[in-house]
Phi, psi and omega in degrees: 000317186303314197281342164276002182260341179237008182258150169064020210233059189268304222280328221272303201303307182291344133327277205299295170331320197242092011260021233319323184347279166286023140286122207265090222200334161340140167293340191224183174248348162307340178285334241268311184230070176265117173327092166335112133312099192269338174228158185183123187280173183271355144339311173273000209296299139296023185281337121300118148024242173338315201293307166323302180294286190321320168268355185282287178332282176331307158335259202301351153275356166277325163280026170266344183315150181321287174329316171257261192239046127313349224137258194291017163259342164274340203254303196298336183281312155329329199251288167002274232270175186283357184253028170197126174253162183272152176248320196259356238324089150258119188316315198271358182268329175121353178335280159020284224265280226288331158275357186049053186243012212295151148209147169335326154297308225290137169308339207274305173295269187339300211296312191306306173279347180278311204281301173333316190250009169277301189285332184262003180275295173307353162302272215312299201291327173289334178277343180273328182280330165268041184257349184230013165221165170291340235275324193265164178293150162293338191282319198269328183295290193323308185268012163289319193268012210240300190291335178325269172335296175306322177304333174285298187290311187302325166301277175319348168254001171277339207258324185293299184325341181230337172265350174231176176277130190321148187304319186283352164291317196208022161077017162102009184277357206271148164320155168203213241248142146328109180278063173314100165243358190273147165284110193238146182229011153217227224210357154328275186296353180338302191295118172208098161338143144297133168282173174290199191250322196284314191297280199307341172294331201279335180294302216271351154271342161293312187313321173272348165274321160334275196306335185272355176262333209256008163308151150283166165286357183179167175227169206271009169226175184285311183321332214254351170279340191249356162273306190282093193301110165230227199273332171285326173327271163340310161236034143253015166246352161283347151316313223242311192291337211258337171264327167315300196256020167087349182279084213291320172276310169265005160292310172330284175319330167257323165327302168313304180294021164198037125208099182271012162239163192271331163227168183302173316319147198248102198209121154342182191190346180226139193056216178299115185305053198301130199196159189284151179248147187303336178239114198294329206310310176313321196290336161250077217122329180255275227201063179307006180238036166269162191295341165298307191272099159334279197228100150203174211266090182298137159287135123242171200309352198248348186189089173213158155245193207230191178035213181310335199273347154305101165310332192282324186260355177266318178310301206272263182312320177263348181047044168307346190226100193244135179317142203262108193292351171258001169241231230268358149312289193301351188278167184224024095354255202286060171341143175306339196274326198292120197307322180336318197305339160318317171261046166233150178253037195313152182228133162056240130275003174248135183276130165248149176293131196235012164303309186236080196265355201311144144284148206317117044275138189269073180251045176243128183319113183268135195273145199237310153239130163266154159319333188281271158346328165263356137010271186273336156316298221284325198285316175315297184285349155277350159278320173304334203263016169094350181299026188355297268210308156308274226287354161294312193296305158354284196267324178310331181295291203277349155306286202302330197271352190232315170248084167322331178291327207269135183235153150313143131305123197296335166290348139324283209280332191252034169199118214295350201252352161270334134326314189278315166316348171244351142307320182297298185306304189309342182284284192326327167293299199274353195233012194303098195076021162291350181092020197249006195279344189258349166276319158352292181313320187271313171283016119290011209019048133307164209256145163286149196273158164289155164206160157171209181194184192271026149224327170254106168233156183246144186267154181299166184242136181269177174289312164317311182298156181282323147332318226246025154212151186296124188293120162350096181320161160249001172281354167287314185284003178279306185260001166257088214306310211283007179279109172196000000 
């Protein structure tokens, strides 16, 4: 294994390596701004340290590439759902996703499924390669290869949620992706059958149980807790896979651990003390590195991205996108008092989204899960699982921080279906442009909504359509006999 990991890996090593610096993701903060290695043969590749962190580094900068969670994998699961309508239909904007028009040429798919599986090949190569050297502590290899895993499994629940049928049709038997695990530095290996939808689920929860025993509890600053994956990291995205595919006892179960109380205030106890910041403003803008932002994907003005590939200039600045005064704006859910209500924007009568208001350089951190989210994982499944009473106090917590004024109703709060219906609505507010609406949608096999106005409008998508999942690339089936 050591000689296939080190062979061809020139092009891979010299990427990774080059500039990693400002991804602020680094073990130290002295890493933060580091002389690039501009040559380094491929021979060598784990022989150092440095070298080691520098592909550990690379994994979170590919998933920050434009296609993921840079961005445009939020923008495509957002734009699914009813609550932004289109303006330019621009193809380079995600219009596709927003029409439920995707076919296997758009770019938008290609580009999606290449940076996804590039990110988990790179996952793949840091964990077989340090599964073969020395050069480093065993302590410090298990958690390169621990952040390694989560990074894989977050590719991979990225990629199965919108290219196969939800986990919830048929409990996961439908085909779902080529299942990678091998470190490949060429095209050998290319022909690879699909695995099911339960075998990538069952990989990408192992991957989060694996990273959650060999993570640290914490790093030694706030930047390196919210860029750097460590044990809450970990178990606050099997809360979110696990409410995906319906399994309710065990979103309960990681939920707990790291809110372990029942009624507000609500705060980890282990590891990074995660907890609501009194003010959502602060958590977009103000101070992206509070004890709220679990995981998310650091800007800085020197290593960002720009144009269409930008959230900031597609919500805001170009304004392609204005929020649907006929979904959840229009609701009476979403009080007037309620601060959320800041991060709209009028132009006229159409409101634009304003969460990623920096103007360019587009240096507002992008989220990848919050606390606030994992909330609301825990208040859904605790109301499916009868919990009444957890599950009011829950979303009244993450409601009551934007409305101090806001109560529940006891016809609310004593009926488990008038709950969930009003957990379903509190996401839609609080997770609003975060990347979480179109799965909402799927794992419940809900139908995608009709939405429009009087110049673009889309017809609903059933759960039955060939639409209502994302089509097969074609650079997969071009070079992949066994894909089909």
């Amino acid at each position: 294994m050591k000689k296939l990991i080190k062979n061809n890996l020139k092009k891979y090593i010299l990427w990774a390596l080059i500039p990693t610096a400002l991804f602020q993701a680094c073990k130290s903060e002295s890493g933060l701004y580091p002389v690039p290695e501009t040559s380094i043969s491929d021979q060598n590749v784990f022989d150092t340290p440095a070298r080691i962190e520098g592909l550990v580094n690379g994994i979170y900068r590919r998933l920050k590439t434009a296609s993921l969670y840079g961005g445009r994998y939020l923008l495509y699961q957002d734009v699914r759902g009813e609550d932004f309508l289109n303006v330019t239909l621009n193809s380079f904007t995600a219009f596709d996703s927003w029409n439920n028009s995707y076919s296997s040429g758009s770019n938008d798919i290609n580009n999606l499924w290449s940076e996804a599986y590039a990110t988990i090949n790179s996952a793949n190569i840091v964990i077989h390669g340090l599964n073969n050297t020395a050069v480093i502590p065993e302590a410090t290899a298990a958690a390169y290869i621990g952040e390694a895993k989560l990074l894989r499994a977050l590719s991979y629940f990225s990629l199965v949620t919108v290219f196969a049928q939800p986990y919830t049709r048929d409990q996961g038997a439908s085909p779902g992706l080529p299942l990678r695990l091998q470190a490949e530095t060429g095209t050998e290996n290319n022909d690879l059958a699909r695995s099911t939808v339960r075998e990538i689920y069952t990989q990408i929860l192992q991957d989060l149980d694996d990273a959650e025993q060999a993570l640290p509890d914490n790093y030694a600053t706030a930047l390196l807790n919210t860029t750097r994956a460590h044990k809450n990291t970990a178990t606050a995205l099997k809360t979110r896979v696990y409410l995906t595919i319906g399994n309710i006892e065990k979103v309960l179960e990681e939920a707990a651990k790291i809110v372990p109380q029942t009624t507000a205030p609500f705060a980890a106890q282990r590891g990074v003390n995660h907890q609501l910041q009194t003010d959502i403003q602060v958590v977009f803008g103000g101070n992206y590195t509070t004890t709220e932002s679990i995981f998310s994907m650091p800007m800085t003005a020197t290593d960002a991205l720009s144009g269409q590939s930008a959230l900031g200039y597609v919500y805001l600045v170009n304004r392609e996108y204005y929020v649907n005064p006929a979904g959840i704006l229009g609701d009476d859910f979403w009080g007037a008092k309620d601060s959320r209500r800041a991060f709209l924007q009028a132009n006229g009568e159409r409101h634009y989204l304003r969460k990623y208001a920096k103007a360019s350089p587009y240096v507002d951190y992008i989220p990848v899960i919050r606390y606030a989210e994992v909330l609301l994982n825990y208040a859904e499944a605790a109301a499916e699982n009868g919990q009444l009473a957890l599950a009011t106090s829950l979303v009244e917590a993450v409601h009551r921080r934007s409305d101090a004024s806001f109560t529940i109703s006891p016809a609310v709060s004593g009926n488990k279906s008038n709950l969930l219906n009003t957990i379903a609505l509190e996401r839609r507010i609080e997770l609003l442009g975060e990347g979480l609406r179109g799965n909402d949608l799927l794992r419940k096999l809900q139908a995608l909504p009709a939405k429009g106005d009087a110049t673009i409008q889309t017809p609903q998508v059933e759960a039955t359509a060939q639409n209502y999942i994302f089509p097969p690339p074609n650079t997969e089936l071009a070079t992949n006999t066994l894909f089909r």
